[in-house]
C-alpha positions in Angstrom: -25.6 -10.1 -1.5 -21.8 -10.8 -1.8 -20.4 -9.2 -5.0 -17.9 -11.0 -7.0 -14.4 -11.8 -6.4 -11.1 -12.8 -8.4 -10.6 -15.7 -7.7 -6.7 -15.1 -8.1 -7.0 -12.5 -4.8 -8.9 -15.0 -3.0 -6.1 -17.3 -2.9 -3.5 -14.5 -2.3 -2.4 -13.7 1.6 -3.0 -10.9 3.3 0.1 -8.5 3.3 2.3 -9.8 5.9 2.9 -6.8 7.8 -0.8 -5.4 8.0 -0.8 -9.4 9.5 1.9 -8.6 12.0 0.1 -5.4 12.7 -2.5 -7.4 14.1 -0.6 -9.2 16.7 0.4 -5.8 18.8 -3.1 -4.2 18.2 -4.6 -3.1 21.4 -1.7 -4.3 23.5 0.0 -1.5 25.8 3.9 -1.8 26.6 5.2 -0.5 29.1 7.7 2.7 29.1 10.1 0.3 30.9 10.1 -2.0 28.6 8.7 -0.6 25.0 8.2 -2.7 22.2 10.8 -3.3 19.3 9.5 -3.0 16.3 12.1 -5.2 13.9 8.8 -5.9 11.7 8.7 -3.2 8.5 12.0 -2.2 6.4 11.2 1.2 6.5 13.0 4.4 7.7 11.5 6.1 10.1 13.3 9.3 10.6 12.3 12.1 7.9 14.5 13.0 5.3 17.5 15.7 5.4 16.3 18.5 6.5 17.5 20.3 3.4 16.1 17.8 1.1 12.8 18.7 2.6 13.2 22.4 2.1 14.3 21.3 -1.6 10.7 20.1 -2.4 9.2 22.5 0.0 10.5 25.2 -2.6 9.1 23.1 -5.5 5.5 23.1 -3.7 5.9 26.5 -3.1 7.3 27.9 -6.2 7.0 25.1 -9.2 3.7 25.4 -10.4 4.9 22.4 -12.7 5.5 20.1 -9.9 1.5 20.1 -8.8 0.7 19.1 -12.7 0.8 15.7 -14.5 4.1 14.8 -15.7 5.9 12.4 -18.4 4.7 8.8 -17.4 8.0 7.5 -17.9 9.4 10.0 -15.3 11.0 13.5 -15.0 13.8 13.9 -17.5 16.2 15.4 -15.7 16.0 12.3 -12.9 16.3 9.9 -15.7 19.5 11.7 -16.7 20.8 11.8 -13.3 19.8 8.0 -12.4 21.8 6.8 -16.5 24.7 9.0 -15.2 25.3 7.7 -12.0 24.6 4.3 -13.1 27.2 4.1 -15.7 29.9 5.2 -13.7 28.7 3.2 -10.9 28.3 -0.1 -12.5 31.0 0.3 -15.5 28.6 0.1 -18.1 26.3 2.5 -20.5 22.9 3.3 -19.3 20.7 5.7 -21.6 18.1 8.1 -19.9 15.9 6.2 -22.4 16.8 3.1 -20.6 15.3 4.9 -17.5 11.8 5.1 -16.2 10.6 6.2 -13.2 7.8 4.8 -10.9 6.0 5.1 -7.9 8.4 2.9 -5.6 9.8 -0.1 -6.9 6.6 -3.0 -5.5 5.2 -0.8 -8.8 8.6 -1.2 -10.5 7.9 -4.7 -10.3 4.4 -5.4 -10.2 4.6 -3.0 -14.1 7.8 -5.2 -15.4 5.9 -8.0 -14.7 2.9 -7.2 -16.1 4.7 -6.8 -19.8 6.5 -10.2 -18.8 4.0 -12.9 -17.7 0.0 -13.6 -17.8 -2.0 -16.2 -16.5 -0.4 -19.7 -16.5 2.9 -18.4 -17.0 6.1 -19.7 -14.6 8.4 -17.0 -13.1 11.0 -18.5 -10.4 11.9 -16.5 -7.1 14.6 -17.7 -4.9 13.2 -18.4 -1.6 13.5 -17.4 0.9 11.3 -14.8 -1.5 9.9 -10.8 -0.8 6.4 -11.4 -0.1 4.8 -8.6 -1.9 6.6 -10.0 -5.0 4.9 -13.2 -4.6 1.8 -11.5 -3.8 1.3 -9.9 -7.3 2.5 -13.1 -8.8 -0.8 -14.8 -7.1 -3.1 -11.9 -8.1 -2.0 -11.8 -11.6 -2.4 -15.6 -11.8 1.5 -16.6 -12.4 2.5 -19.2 -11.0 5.8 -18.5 -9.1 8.4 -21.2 -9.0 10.5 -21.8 -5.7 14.3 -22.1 -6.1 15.8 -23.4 -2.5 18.9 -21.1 -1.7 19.8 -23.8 0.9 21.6 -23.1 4.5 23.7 -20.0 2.5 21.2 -18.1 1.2 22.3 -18.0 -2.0 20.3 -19.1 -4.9 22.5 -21.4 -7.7 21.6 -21.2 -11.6 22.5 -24.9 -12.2 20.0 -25.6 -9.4 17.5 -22.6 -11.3 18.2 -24.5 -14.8 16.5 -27.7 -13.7 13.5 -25.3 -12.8 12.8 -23.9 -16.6 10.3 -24.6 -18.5 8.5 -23.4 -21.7 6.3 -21.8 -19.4 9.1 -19.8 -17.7 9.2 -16.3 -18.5 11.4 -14.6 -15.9 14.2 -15.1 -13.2 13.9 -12.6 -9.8 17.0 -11.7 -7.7 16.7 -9.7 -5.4 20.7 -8.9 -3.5 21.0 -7.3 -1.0 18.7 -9.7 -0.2 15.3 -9.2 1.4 14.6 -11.3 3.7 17.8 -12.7 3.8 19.9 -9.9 4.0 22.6 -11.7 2.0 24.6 -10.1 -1.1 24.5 -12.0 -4.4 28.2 -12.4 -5.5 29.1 -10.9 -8.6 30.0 -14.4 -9.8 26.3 -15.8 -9.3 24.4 -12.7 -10.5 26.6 -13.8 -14.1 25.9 -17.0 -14.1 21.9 -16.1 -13.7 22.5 -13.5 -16.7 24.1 -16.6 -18.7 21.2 -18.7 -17.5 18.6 -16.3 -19.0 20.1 -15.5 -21.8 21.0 -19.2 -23.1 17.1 -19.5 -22.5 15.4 -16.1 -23.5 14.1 -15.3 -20.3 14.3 -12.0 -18.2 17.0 -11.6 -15.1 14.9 -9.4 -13.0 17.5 -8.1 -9.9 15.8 -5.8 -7.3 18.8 -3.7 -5.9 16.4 -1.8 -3.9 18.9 -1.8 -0.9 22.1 -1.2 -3.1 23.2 1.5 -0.7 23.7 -0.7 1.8 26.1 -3.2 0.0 29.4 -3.7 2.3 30.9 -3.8 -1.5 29.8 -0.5 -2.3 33.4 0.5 -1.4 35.0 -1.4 -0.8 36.0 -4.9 -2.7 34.4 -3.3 -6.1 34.6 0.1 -5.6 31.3 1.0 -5.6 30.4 -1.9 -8.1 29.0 -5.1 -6.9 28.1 -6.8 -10.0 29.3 -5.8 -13.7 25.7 -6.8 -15.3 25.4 -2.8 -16.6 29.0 -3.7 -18.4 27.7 -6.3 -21.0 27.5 -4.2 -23.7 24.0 -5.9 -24.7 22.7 -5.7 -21.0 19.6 -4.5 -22.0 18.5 -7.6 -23.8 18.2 -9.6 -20.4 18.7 -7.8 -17.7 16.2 -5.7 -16.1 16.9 -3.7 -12.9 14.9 -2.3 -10.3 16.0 0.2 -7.1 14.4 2.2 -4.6 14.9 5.9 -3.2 12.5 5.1 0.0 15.6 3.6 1.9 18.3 5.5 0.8 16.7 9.1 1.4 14.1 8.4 3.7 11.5 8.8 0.8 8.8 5.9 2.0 5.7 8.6 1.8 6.7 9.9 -1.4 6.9 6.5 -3.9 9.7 7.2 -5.9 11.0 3.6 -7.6 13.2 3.4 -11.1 13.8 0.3 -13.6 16.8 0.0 -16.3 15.3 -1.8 -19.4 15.5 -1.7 -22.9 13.8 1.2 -24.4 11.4 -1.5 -25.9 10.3 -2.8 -23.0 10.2 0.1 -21.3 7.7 1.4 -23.8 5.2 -1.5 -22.5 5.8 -0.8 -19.6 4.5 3.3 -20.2 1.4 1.2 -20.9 0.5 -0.3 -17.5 2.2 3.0 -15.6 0.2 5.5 -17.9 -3.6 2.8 -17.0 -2.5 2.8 -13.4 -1.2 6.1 -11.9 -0.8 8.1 -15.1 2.8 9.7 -13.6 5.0 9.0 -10.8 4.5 12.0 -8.1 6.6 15.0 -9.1 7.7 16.1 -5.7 9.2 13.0 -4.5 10.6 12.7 -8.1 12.4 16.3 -7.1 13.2 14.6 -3.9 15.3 12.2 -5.3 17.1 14.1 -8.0 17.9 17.0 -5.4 19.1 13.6 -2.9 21.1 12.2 -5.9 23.0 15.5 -6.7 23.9 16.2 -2.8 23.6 13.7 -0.3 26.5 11.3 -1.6 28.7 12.2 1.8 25.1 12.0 4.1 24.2 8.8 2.5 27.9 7.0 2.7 27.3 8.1 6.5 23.8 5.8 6.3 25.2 3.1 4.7 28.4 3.2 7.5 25.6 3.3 10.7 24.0 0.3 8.9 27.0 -1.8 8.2 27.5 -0.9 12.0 24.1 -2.2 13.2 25.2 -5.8 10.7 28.2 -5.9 13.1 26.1 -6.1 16.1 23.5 -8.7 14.8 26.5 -10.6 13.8 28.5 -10.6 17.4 24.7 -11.0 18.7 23.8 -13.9 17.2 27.3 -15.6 17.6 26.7 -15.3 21.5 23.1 -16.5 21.7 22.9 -19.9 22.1 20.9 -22.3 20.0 19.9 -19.6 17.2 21.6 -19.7 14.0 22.4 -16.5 11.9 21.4 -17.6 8.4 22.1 -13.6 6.3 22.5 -10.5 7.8 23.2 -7.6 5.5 21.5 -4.3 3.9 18.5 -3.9 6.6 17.9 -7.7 7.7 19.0 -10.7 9.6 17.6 -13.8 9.0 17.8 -16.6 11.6 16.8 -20.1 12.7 15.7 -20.5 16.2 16.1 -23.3 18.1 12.7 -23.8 19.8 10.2 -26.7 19.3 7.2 -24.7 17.9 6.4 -22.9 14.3 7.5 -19.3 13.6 4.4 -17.7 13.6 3.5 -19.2 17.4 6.9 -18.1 18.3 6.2 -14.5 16.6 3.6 -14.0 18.6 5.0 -15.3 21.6 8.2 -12.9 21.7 5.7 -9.7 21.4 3.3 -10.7 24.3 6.7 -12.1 26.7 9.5 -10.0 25.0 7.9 -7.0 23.3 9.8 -8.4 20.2 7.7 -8.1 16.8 9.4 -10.0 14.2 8.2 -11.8 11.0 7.7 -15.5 11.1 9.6 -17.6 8.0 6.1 -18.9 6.8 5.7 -15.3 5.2 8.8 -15.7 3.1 8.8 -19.4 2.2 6.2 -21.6 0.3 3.1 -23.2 2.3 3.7 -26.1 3.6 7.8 -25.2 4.6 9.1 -26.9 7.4 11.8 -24.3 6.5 9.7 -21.5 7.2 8.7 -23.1 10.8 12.2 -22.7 12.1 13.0 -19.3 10.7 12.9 -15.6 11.7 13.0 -12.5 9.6 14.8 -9.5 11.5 14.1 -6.1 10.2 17.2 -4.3 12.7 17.7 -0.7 10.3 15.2 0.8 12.7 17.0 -0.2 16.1 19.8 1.6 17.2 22.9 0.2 19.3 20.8 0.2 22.4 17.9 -1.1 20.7 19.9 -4.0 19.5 21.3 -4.9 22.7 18.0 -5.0 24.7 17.3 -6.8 21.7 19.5 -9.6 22.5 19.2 -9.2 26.5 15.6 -10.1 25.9 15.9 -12.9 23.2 18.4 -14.4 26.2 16.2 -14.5 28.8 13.4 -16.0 26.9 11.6 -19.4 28.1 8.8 -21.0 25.7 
């Protein structure tokens, strides 16, 4: 007997990386001549090693921290995250425009859920982060493709064409994943104007903020002045990530900046699916926040220096073209005569390359996607990147 099925997961994809996964099961590599995974944004390395003993202490000590908590988040995070925030961005956030979740795929999949039902139109700038279209699929929304073109970067006159009175929302996402390109400040306004003019919500994931080559240097720390608007809240809606900045993958610890309003629907679909966000990763980050702004300026320098190297990589490896490389990923166009996905899985059983093919980022049907290359480098050291491109030469198809 086969039990039902939504028919709206049916017709979604399988999570590209489980996919990718796949490809490398059962395969040995030799310890010659390992493989390079440049699959997964993810840290691999633990977290300080005194941010581990912080919430250590809290398991050991807190006998709050092993009980449910406020589904909006722990208090004293959501102070921390409006403080920084405002002084960051050069705006006013309220701790009341803060709520906490567990990561920020639930940051989005629960803003989205208060924003759009079945039938409704929300665009995504493609190339687009898979597990955002994902949810899109399962919750039966259709999501709308805006072309970003050779640059990368997505264009509001193009996204105007693109509304309709199905549109609910707009979803940046700078740095970019894939592309690994950073939004200017000039665009991210114009999308603000965009929405506004027609009611709709700019949704911009900064989950790899940290990692903006802005962050100090052309803005001072501010890459966008969204937060100043004084009426911010009544469009904008931001999401972020402490999984990359303080190694906190394991421990789910995502944020959104909303309006108060919205953020009490959102307490709906947080409180029906995981009740609270986990306390000890929530004391991760707020310990992280408080005293690793020196450790994590030292991250952000060792990735801008890995961006270097894909950059004088690429500009020395003949026929590929570097499309974005930023944050934690490069993505390219290669010059062979066969589809991405082929090509994927040729580089891990001639190369021991795993990469992601473009046909995960783009729309079916993209001859786009066929030519392109998502590069997940944050995970590959100077070394790793060189063998990288040592290996990438000397491949033959």
């Amino acid at each position: 007997m086969t039990l039902p099925l939504n028919p709206a997961f049916a017709a979604t994809e399988p999570p590209p990386v489980m996919e990718a996964r796949r490809w490398i099961a059962g395969k040995s590599f030799p310890a010659g001549r390992p493989l390079i995974n440049l699959s997964q944004a993810a840290p691999v390395d633990s977290p300080p090693l005194a941010l581990r003993q912080a919430i250590a202490e809290a398991a050991l000590n807190d006998p709050q921290a092993h009980l449910y908590g406020p589904v909006l988040g722990l208090p004293a995070l959501r102070e921390e995250i409006a403080a920084q925030w405002s002084s960051a961005y050069g705006g006013a956030v309220r701790p009341g425009q803060v709520a906490i979740t567990q990561g920020c795929n639930q940051a989005f999949t629960a803003v989205m859920a208060t924003l759009a039902g079945p039938g409704d139109e929300v665009i995504l700038p493609t190339p687009w982060y898979f597990n955002h279209k994902m949810w899109l699929d399962m919750a039966s929304v259709t999501a709308v493709p805006l072309d970003t073109g050779a640059g990368l970067i997505p264009s509001a006159e193009a996204c105007a064409a693109l509304i309709t009175p199905k549109t609910r929302a707009i979803v940046l996402v700078s740095p970019n994943n894939p592309g690994g390109v950073e939004y200017p400040a000039e665009t991210l306004a114009a999308f603000r104007d965009l929405a506004r003019a027609h009611g709709l919500a700019l949704v911009v994931d900064e989950t790899y903020r940290d990692f903006d080559s802005r962050h100090s240097i052309e803005t001072g720390g501010r890459p966008h002045d969204l937060f100043a608007d004084p009426d911010w809240d009544g469009v904008l809606i931001q999401l972020y990530s402490f999984s990359k900045a303080y190694r906190l993958t394991g421990h789910r610890v995502g944020a959104i900046c909303a309006s108060e309003a919205r953020l009490a629907e959102v307490e709906k679909f947080l409180d029906t699916v995981a009740i609270c966000p986990g306390q000890l990763g929530q004391i991760g980050a707020l310990w992280g926040m408080r005293n690793l702004s020196q450790w994590l300026a030292g991250e952000r320098d060792e990735i801008l220096a890995r961006r270097k190297a894909m950059t004088g990589g690429f500009a020395a490896l003949e026929g590929w073209k570097l499309l974005g490389c930023g944050a934690y990923f490069a993505y390219v166009e290669h010059p062979f005569g066969m589809g991405s996905e082929a090509l994927c899985k040729r580089l891990v059983d001639d190369c021991a390359i795993l990469m992601l093919p473009g046909t995960m980022f783009q729309p079916e049907g993209s001859a786009a996607g066929q030519r392109q290359l998502r590069i997940a480098f944050a995970n590959a050291d100077a070394a790793g990147i060189a063998e990288m491109f040592r290996r990438l030469a000397a491949f033959r198809p």
